[in-house]
N, C-alpha and C positions, 0 to 999 in steps of 0.2 A: 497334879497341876503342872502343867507347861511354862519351866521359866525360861526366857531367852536372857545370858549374862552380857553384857556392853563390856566388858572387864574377865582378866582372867590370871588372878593372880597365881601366879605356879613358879615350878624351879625347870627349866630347859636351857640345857647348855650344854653344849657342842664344841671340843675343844679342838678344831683343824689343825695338822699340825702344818701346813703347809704358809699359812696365815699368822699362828700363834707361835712365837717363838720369844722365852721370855726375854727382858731385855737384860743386859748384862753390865757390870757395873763400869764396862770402858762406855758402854751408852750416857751413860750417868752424868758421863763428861762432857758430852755433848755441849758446845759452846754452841749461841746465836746465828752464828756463821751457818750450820749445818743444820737448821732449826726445821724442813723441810723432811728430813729424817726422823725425827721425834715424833711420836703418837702426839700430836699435840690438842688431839682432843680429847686423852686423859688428864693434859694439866689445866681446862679450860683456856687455852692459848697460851699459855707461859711457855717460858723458853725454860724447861728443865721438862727429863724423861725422868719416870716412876716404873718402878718393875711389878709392881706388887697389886697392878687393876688386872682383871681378865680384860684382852684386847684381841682384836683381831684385825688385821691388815692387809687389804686385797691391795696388790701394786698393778701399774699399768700392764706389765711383763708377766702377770701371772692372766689377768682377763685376756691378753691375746695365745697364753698358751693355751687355754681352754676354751675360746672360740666362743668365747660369751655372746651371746644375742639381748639380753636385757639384763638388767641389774637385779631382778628376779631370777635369772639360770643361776647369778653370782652366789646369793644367798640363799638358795636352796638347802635346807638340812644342815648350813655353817653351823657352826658351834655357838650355840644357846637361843638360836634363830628356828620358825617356826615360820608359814608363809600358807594361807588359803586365798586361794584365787579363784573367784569367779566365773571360769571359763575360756580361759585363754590371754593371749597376747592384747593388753588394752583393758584389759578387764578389771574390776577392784579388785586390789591386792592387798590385804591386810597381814603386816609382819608383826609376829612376837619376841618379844625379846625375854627370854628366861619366864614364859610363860604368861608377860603381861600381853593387853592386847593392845591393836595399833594405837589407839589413844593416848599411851600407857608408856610409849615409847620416841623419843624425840627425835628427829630427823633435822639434818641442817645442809644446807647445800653452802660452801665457802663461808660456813659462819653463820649463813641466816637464816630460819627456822622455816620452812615449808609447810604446806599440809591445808586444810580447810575446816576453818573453822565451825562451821555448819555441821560438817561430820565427828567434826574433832580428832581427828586423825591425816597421818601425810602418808598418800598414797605413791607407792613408786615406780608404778606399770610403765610409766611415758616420762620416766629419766631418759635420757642417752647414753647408752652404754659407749657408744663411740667415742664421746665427748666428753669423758672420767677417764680423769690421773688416777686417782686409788681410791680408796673408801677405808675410814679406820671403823671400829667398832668398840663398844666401850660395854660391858654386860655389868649389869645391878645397876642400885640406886644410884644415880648422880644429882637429885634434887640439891644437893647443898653445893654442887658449883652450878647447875644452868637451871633452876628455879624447878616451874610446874610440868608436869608432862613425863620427865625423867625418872621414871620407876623402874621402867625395863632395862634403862639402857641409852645412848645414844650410837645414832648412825651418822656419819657425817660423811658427806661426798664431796671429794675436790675435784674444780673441773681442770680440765688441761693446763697445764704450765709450759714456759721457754724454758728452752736452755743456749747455752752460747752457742754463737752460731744460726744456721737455718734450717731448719728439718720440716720439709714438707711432707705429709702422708695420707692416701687413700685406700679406701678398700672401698671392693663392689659385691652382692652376693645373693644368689638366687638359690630357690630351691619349695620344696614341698607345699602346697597350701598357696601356689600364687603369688610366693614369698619375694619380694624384693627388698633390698636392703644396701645405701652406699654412703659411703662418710668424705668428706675434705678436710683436712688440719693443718692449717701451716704454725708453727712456732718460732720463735729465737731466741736470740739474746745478742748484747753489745753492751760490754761492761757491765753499769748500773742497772741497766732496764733488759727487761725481756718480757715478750709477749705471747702469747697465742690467737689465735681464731679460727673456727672452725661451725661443720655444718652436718646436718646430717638428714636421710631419710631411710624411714622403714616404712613397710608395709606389708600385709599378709592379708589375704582371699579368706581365712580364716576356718575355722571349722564351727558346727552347732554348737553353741554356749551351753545352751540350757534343755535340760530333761527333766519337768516338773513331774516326778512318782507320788507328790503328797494328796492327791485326790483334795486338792481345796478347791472352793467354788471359784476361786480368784486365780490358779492357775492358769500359764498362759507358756504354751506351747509354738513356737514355730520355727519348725523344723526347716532354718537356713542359715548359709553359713553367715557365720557374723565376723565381718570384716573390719580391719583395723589399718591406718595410715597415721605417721608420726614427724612430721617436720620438725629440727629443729639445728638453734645455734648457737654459741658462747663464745664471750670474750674475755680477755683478759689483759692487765697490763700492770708493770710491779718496776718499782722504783726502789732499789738497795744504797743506804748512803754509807757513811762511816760509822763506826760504833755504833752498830745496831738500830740506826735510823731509816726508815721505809715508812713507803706509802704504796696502794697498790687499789685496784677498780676491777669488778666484774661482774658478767652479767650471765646468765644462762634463760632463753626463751624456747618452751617448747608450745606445739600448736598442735592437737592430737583430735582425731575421728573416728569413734567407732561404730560398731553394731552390737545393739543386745537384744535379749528375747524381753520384753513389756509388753504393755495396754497402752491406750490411749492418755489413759491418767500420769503416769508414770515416764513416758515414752520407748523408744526402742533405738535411739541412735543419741551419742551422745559427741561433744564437742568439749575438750577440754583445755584452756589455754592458763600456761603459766610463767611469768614471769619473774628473774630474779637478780635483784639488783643487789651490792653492798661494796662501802669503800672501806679498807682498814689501814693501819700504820701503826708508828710508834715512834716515838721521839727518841732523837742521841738519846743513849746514856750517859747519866750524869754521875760520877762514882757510883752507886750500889743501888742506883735509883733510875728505870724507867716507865714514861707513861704507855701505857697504848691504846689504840682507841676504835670504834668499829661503830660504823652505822648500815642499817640493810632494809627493803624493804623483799617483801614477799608477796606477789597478788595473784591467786587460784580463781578460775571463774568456768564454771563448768554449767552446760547450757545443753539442756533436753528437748527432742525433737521426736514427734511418731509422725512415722514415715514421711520426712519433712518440712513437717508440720511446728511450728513453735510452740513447746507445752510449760517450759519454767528455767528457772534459772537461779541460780547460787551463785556469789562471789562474795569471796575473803580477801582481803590486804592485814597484813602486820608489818608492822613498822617497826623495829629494835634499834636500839643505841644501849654503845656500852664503855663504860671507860675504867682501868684497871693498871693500878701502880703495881710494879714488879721492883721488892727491896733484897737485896741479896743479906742476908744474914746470916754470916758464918756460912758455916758447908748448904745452907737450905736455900730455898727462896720463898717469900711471902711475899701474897697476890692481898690486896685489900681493892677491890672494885665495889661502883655500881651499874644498874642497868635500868632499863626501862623497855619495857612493851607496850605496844597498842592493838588491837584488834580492831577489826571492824567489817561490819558483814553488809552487803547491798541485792537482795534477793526478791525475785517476784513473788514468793511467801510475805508474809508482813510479819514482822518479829516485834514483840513488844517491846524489847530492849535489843540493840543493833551494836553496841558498843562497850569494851571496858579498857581497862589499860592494869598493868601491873607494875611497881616498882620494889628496885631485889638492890639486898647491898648483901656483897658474899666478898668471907676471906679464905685463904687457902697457903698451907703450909708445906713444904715438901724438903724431904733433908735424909742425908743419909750418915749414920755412926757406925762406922766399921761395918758390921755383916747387915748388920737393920737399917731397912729405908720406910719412911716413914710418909706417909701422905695426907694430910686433915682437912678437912672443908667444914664449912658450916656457912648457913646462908638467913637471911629473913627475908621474906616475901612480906608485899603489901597489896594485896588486890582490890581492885575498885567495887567487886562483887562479894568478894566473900574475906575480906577481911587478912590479919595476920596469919602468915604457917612460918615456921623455923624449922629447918631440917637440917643436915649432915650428913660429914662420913667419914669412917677412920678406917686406912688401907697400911696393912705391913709386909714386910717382905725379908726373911730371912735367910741367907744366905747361910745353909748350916757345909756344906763346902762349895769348891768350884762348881759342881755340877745340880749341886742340890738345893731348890730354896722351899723353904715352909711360907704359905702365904695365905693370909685371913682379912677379913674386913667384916665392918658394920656400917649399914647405913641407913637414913631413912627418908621420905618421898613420899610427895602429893601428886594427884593429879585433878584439874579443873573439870567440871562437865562442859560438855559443849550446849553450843546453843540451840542445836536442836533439842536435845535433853532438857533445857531449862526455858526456851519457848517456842516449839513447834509447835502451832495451834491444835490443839486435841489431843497430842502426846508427849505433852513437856509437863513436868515438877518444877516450877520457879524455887521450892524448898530444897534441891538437892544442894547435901555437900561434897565435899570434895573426897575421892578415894586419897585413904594416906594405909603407908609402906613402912613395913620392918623387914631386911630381911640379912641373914647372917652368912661367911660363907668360912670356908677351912678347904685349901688346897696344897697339894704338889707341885712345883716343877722341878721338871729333868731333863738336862741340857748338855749336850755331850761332845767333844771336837769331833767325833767320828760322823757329826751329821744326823743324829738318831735325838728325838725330842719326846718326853711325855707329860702328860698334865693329870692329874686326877683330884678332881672338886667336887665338895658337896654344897650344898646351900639348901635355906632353909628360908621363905616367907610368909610372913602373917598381913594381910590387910583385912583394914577398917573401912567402912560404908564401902564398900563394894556395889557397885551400879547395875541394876539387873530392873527385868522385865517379865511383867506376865497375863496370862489373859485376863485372870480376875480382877486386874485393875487395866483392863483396856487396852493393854499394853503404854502406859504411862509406867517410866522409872522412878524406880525407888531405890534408896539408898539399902544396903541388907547389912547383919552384922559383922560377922567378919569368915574369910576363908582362909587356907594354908595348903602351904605344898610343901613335899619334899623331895630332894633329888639329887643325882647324884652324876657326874660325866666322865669321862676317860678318852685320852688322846694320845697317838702316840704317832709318829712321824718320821722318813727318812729320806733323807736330799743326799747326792753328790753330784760330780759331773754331767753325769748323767740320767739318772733317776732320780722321780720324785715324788714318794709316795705319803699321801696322808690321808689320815684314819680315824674316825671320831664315832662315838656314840654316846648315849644317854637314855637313861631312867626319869621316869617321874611320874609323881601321886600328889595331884592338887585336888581337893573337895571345898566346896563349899560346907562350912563346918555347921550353919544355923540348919541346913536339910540333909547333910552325909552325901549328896550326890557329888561325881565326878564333875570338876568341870568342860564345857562341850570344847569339840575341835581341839585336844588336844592329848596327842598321842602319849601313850605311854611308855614309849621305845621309838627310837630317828636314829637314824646316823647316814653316815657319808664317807663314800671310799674314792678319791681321786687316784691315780695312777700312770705316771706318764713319763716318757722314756723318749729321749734325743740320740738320733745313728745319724753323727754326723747332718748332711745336709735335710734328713729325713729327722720328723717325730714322728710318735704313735702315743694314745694316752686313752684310757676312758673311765669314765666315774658311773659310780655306781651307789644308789642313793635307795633310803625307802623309810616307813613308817607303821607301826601297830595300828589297828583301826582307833577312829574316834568317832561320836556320838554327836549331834545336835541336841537342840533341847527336849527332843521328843526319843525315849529310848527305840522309836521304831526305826528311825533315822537315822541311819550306820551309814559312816566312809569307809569302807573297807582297806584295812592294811596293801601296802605294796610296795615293789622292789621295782626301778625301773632300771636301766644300763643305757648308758650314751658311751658311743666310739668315736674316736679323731683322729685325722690323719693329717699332717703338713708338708711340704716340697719349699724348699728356699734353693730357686732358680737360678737365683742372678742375687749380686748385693742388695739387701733389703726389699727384695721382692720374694714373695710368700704365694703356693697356691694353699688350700686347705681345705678339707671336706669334712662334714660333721654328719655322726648320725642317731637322732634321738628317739629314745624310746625304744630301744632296738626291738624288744620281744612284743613291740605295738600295745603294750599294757592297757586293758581301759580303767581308769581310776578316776577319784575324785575326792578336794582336799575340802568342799564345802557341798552336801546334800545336792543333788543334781544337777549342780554345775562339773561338765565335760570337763576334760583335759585331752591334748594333742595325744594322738593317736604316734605312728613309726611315723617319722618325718627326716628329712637328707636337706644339709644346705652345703652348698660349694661358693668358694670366695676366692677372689681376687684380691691382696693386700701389698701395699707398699707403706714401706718405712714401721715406726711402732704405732 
């Protein structure tokens, strides 16, 4: 029998070393002032750094050495990261995070949680790559600081920031596929306040999506290229006062169009627009006492058209607020917050229930005694659908010398079904509960003044009611007993002057335990080899990425394993002027990371770049 899984609880993790570098105990010290510096979305926004979470950190400096085109090139085969795409540029892209699926895994853009709730998942095809300062990464459960969703992992993407002074910059860039591609950003700063704004466009001619081999009656073939266009633009604007006092406002809109292979039912071109609003701040410090505070709104609305034609439409809004005292005690800090969600969905489908809200009160501990740093969360949810969850997590980190630390954690996490799961007319369970997360981990780091870093992690997860589908019930989900993975990564890394190389792979064996089968789309072996090297006014670098085959729900239905290589080359002409040619896919691979959906063939882009 043919089950399709909605969930995929497993162990994937990918330890970059270019990204992954643990933190060290002068980090630790990090005061408010340099708060900007700190992963701050392992301490759920607290001003203290934690050594002891898997994290991973793409900076702005690293996305222009590698000539990123979307925030999908970024996170490619990263460490504990997983990505099936659709068919190209625009296309749904679903990220896993240590093997959960995108549902499974929270996304926040400046705090505020993205994604649609309809699909119940936050899609990342139509971010701006242009328009992102860095992106931290946070791998295992974090339900016990940011509530529902948090099983795999959080993503958080910051968009552009000032600094003092004025720094204006553009790039323009053409190349393979009809490819257009150009960005504007100006930023600054003066004293207290600094800002940014900026814009961008891409576009691609694009290549055939989709090649349906499953001989269904409902197969739908048309063999044209499916094109994609992406507007978009963000602001920003941040008030720094005395003693740890700020306010700060920002927005990020994109507005995206593409082509897919559909029917008439379904459609074939789609229109995706999303908006993202959120103010935050924080009050002086008062001796060993700050407030802080953050409201955001989220709105996704994504609208189906065959060939012009109006056929339906989905749209999400969530709405969060959240407020959180920061107590300094002794060497630690403790966070005692609450928060609150709303959801709300407005779709040409008719939903029986269109609305819930959640309310979360979570504390958090973090402290450090000689070699041991210590990190505790624990949280209670209260949902307007499905009632109480309590969850956690205990993170440690031991410094057994300079170079060496032992680090472990435990943690545990829910995830909500979404509402098409619990009322899509004809394929919803109004009964499902909610998938809930154990999962354990035992790692290495190795940190060394020469420049040379390694990681080696294992982890282990169990989930309960796991969300799957099949044809014997109509394909209507059902909750299933429970599944496990196990797995294990290795990282190792070397930076100087001039070189910069890192290196990552992973293991892993996730089954559904109630039928012994594997579960689908997800490889048993990834990794990732960047490598790149600065000659003076010249660079050169290419990475070199790939995956062991994976299975859909039907074992006839193979992705076949593959390796592809990308090469880069850059010219800095003049002060902050950059030319730069990229070239993907070198050996024109044909692959595919979801059942007959395409992937770009050899492809060439050349760019024009000024300032960062």
């Amino acid at each position: 029998m043919p089950i399709i899984y909605f969930s995929r609880p497993s162990i994937l993790a990918l330890a970059c070393a270019s990204t992954l570098f643990p933190a060290t105990a002068a980090l630790a010290a990090t005061d408010a002032a340099a708060l900007p510096e700190v992963n701050v979305t392992a301490s759920h926004g607290a001003p203290v750094a934690f050594a002891g979470v898997p994290e991973t950190v793409i900076t702005r400096a690293e996305i222009d050495r590698l000539q990123a085109t979307s925030v999908l090139s970024l996170l490619n085969n990263r460490a504990g990261i997983n990505l099936t795409n659709l068919g190209g540029a625009g296309q749904p892209t679903s990220v896993s995070m240590w093997g959960m699926s995108s549902g499974q895994t929270l996304v926040l853009v400046d705090g505020v949680r993205i994604g649609s709730l309809t699909a119940g998942a936050a899609y990342l095809e139509n971010l701006p790559v242009a328009l992102i300062e860095r992106i931290e990464i946070i791998k295992g459960p974090r339900s016990g600081q940011y509530g529902a969703d948090a099983m795999g992992g959080v993503i958080q993407i910051f968009t552009r920031k000032g600094k003092e002074g004025i720094q204006p910059s553009f790039s323009v860039a053409g190349g393979s596929n009809k490819t257009f591609n150009t960005s504007a950003n100006l930023s600054g700063g003066s004293g207290p306040i600094d800002y940014s704004i900026g814009a961008s466009h891409q576009g691609t001619g694009g290549f055939n999506a989709l090649t349906d081999k499953t001989g269904s009656p409902y197969a739908v073939n048309q063999p044209d290229n499916d094109g994609y266009r992406n507007n978009s633009a963000q602001g920003r604007v941040n008030y720094t006062g005395e003693n740890g006092a700020r306010i700060g406002a920002h927005w990020l809109g994109t507005n995206a169009f593409n082509d897919y292979d559909g029917s008439s039912f379904g459609g074939n071109q789609r229109q995706s627009r999303q908006q993202n609003f959120g103010l935050d701040g924080a009050l002086m410090k008062l001796g060993n006492w700050q407030l802080r505070g953050s409201a955001g709104r989220n709105i996704d609305r994504q609208t189906n058209y065959y060939n012009g034609t109006y056929v339906s439409e989905f749209n999400s809004r969530q709405d969060s607020f959240s407020l959180a005292n920061d107590i300094t005690l002794g060497q630690g800090l403790f966070t005692l917050g609450a928060d609150r969600l709303n959801d709300h969905i407005a779709s040409s489908t008719q939903y029986t229930v269109n609305s819930r809200h959640n309310n979360g009160l979570f504390a958090q501990y973090a402290t450090t005694f000689d070699a041991l740093s210590i990190q505790a969360a624990a949280r209670h949810d209260r949902n307007s659908q499905f009632g109480s969850a309590n969850t956690g997590s205990l993170d440690l980190s031991y410094q057994l010398n300079p170079e060496l630390a032992l680090t472990g954690g435990y943690g545990t996490a829910f995830h909500v079904p979404s509402f098409n799961f619990l009322y899509y007319p004809g394929y919803a369970n109004p009964d499902l509960q909610p998938e809930r997360s154990r999962t354990a981990r035992l790692g290495l780091n190795w940190n060394n003044a020469a420049g040379l870093t390694s990681s080696l992690t294992g982890f282990r997860t169990h989930t309960d009611d796991l969300i799957a589908s099949s044809a014997s019930t109509n394909y209507v989900p059902y909750n299933i007993k429970q599944a496990q993975s196990l797995g294990a990564e290795w990282q190792v890394g070397w930076h100087n002057q001039d070189w910069t190389l890192n290196n990552s792979a992973t293991w892993i064996s996730a089954v559904d335990t109630s039928t012994g089968l594997s579960i689908p789309r997800q490889p048993k072996w990834s990794g990732r080899i960047d490598l790149d090297r600065s000659l003076g006014a010249w660079s050169a670098g290419a990475t070199l990425r790939g995956q062991t085959a994976t299975h859909e729900s039907t074992a006839t239905q193979i992705n076949a394993g593959f390796v592809t290589a990308d090469l880069r080359m850059g010219y800095q002409f003049a002060k902050n002027w950059h030319v730069e040619a990229k070239l993907a896919n070198l050996m024109d691979k044909t692959y595919q990371t979801a059942y007959g959906y395409n992937q770009a063939g050899r492809t060439a882009l050349f760019t024009l770049r000024y300032g960062g």
